[in-house]
C-alpha positions as CSV (number, residue, x, y, z in Angstrom):
1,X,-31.6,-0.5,109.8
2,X,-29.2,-3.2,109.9
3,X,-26.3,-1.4,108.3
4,X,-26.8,2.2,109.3
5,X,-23.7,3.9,110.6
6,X,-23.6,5.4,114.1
7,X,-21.9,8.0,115.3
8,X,-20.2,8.5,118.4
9,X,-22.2,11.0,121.2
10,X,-19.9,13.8,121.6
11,X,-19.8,15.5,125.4
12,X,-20.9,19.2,125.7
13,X,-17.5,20.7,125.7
14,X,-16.7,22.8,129.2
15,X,-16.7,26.3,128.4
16,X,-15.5,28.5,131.4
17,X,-18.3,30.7,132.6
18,X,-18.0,34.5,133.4
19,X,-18.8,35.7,136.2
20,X,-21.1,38.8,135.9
21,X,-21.3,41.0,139.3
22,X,-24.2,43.3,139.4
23,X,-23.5,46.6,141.0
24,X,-24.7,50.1,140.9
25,X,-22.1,52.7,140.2
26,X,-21.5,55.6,142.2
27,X,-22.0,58.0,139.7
28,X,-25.4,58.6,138.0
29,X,-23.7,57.9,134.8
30,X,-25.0,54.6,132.8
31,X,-21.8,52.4,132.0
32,X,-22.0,49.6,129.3
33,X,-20.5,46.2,130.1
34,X,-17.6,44.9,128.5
35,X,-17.5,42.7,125.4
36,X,-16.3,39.5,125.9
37,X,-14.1,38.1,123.2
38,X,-14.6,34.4,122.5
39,X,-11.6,32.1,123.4
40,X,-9.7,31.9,120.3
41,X,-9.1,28.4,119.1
42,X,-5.5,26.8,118.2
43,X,-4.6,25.7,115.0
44,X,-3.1,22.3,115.3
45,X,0.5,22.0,114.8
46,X,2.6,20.9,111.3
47,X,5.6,19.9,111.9
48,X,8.7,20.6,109.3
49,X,8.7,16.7,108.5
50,X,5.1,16.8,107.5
51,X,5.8,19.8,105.1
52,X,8.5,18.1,103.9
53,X,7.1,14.7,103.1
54,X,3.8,16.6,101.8
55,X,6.6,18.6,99.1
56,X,8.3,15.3,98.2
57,X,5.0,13.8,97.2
58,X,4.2,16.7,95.1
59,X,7.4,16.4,93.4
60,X,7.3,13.1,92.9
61,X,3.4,12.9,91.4
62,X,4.9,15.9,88.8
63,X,7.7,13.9,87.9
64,X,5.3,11.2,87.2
65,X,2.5,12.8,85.1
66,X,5.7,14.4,83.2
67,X,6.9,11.2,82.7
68,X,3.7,10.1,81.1
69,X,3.1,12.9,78.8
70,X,6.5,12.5,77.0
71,X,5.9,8.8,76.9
72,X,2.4,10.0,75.1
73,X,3.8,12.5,72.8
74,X,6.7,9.6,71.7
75,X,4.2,7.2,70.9
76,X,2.6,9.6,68.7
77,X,5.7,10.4,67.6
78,X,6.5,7.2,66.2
79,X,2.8,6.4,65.2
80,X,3.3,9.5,62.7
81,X,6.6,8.3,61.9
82,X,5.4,4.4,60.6
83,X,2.4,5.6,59.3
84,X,4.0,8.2,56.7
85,X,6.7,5.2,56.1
86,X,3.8,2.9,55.1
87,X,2.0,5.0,53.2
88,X,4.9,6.0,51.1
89,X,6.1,2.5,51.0
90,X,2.1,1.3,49.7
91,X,2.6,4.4,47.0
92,X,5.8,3.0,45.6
93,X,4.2,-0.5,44.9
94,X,1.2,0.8,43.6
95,X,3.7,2.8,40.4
């Protein structure tokens, strides 16, 4: 298709082989072969500035949404306030 993404062909990554060595043992015992342990993989590295920028940008989204809500709750606030003035002002004219 015309648009169809395509991904990139990864090479088979080059694993280092063991070398297994068959040999009979002297004694008439039956020996098991060691387990081999996979190659442990490395995490990548963060570095302090990364934590710090990611901390600063948490801080800084909180303030925000903080900001909001008390702009929210004093807007309702003062849409309770007006709309009790109102209604007591429309009472008065009504007597």
């Amino acid at each position: 298709m015309f648009l169809r993404p395509q991904l990139p062909e990864t090479p088979n990554p080059n694993l280092p082989t063991t070398a297994q060595h068959a040999h009979v043992p002297a004694c008439g015992c039956q020996h098991s072969a060691p387990v081999a342990t996979p190659p442990q993989r490395s995490l990548p590295s963060i570095s302090s500035g990364t934590v710090a920028a990611v901390v600063v940008g948490g801080v800084v989204v909180v303030a925000l949404l903080a900001a909001v809500a008390v702009t929210a709750v004093s807007v309702a606030v003062a849409a309770l306030v007006l709309r009790s003035l109102l209604s007591s002002r429309n009472g008065i004219r009504h007597r």
